[in-house]
C-alpha positions as CSV (number, residue, x, y, z in Angstrom):
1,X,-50.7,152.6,67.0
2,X,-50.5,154.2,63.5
3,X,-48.1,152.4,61.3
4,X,-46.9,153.6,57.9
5,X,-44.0,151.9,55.4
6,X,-42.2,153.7,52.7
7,X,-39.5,152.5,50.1
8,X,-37.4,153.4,48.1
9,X,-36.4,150.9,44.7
10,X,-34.7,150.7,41.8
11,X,-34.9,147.1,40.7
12,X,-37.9,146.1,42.8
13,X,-36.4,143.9,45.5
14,X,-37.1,146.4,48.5
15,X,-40.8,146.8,47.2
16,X,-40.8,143.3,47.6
17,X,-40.0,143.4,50.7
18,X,-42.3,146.1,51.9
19,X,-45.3,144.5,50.0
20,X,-44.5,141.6,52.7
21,X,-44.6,143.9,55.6
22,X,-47.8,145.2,54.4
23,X,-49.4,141.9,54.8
24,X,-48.2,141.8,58.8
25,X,-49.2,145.4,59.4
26,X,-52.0,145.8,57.3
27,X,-51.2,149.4,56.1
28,X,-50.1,149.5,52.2
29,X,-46.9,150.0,51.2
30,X,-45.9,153.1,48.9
31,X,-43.1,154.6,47.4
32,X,-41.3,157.8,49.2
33,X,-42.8,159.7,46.9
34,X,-45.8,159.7,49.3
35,X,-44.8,162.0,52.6
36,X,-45.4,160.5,55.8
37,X,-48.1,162.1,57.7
38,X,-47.8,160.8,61.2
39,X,-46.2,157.1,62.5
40,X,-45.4,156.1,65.6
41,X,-43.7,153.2,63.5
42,X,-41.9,153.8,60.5
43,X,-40.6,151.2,57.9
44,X,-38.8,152.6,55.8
45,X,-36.8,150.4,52.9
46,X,-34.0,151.1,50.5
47,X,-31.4,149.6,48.2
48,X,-28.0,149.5,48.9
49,X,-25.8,150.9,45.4
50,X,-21.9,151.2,45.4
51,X,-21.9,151.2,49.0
52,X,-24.2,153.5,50.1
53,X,-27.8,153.9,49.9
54,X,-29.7,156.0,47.0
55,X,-29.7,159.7,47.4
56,X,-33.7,159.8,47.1
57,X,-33.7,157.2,50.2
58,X,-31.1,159.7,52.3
59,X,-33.0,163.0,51.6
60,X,-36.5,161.1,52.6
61,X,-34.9,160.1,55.6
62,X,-33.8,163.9,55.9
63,X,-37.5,165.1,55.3
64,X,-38.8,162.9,58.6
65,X,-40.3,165.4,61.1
66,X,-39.6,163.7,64.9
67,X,-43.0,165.3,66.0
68,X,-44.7,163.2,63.0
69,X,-42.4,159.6,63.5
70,X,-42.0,158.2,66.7
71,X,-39.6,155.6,65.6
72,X,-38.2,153.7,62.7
73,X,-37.6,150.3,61.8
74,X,-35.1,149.9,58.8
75,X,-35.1,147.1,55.9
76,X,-32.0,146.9,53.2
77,X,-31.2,145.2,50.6
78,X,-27.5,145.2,48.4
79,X,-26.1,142.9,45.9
80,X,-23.8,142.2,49.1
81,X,-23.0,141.4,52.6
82,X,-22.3,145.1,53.4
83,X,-25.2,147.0,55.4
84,X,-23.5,150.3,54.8
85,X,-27.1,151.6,54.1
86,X,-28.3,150.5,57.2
87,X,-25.7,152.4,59.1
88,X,-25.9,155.5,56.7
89,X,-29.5,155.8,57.5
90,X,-29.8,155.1,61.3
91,X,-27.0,157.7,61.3
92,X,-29.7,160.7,59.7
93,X,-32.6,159.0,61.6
94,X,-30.2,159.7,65.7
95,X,-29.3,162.5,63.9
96,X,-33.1,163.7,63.6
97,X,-33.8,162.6,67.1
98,X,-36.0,159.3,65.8
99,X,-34.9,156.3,67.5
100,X,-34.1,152.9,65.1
101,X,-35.5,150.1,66.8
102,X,-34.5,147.3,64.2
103,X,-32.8,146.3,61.4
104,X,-33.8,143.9,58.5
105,X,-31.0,143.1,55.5
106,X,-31.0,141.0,52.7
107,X,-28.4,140.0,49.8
108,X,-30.1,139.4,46.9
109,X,-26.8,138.9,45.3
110,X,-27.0,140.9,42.0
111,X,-31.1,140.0,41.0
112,X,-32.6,143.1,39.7
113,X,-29.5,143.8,38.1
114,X,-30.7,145.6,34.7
115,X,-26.7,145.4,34.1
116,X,-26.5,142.0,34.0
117,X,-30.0,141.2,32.6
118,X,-31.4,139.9,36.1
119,X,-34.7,141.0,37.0
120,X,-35.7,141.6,40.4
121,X,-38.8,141.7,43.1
122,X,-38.6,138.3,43.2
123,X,-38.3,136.9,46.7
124,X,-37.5,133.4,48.1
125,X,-39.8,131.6,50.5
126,X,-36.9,132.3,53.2
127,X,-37.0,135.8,52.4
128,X,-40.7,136.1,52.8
129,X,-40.7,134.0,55.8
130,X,-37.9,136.0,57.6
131,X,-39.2,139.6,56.5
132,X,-42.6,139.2,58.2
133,X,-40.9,137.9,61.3
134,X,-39.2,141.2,61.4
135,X,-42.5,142.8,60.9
136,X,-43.8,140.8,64.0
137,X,-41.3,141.7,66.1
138,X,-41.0,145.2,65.1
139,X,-44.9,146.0,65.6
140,X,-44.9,143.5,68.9
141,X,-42.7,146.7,70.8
């Protein structure tokens, strides 16, 4: 099974959590700036901003070829409870014909907020723990 993770960041806290997933799948973890050359599993990661996710993180999701990604298993993050992102991107990724077969989110509650002076990347024990349980279970199907 070829396995492949992308993200998309602003602040850092989604490369966090893709640097996690690495470690479970044993693939790296780079940016969306580096296209996706066949998968049959897909993480891809992106940050959640005034409700929906980045443009860069929509269009990537637009690029995917179905022939080249067999399926995709999503991880979010937002300053709060919302998974708007989630939905916007399983939305393009049925739309393409590549089936979502999990979700991950996390509120990291306004760190990496250049705004506001918080810095981000920075991820709890918890938040390490749960992110590579999602990996296990994502790669286990």
């Amino acid at each position: 099974m070829t396995v492949a993770i992308r993200y998309q960041t602003r602040n850092g806290n989604t490369q966090a959590f893709a640097e996690q997933i690495a470690t479970v799948a044993g693939v790296p973890a780079e940016s969306i700036d580096t296209p996706v050359e066949q998968a049959d599993t897909l993480f891809f990661g992106g940050g959640t901003y005034f409700m929906k996710p980045d443009k860069s993180a929509s269009a990537f999701m637009k690029s995917l070829d179905a022939t080249k990604v067999k399926q995709i298993a999503l991880f979010t993050t937002s300053g709060g409870p919302e998974m708007v992102s989630d939905k916007a991107l399983t939305k393009i990724a049925t739309e393409k014909g590549i089936p979502v077969i999990g979700h991950f989110h996390q509120v990291m509650g306004g760190k990496g907020m250049k705004i506001i002076g918080s810095a981000g990347g920075k991820l709890k024990a918890e938040q390490i723990e749960l992110v590579k349980e999602f990996a296990q279970k994502m790669l286990a199907q």
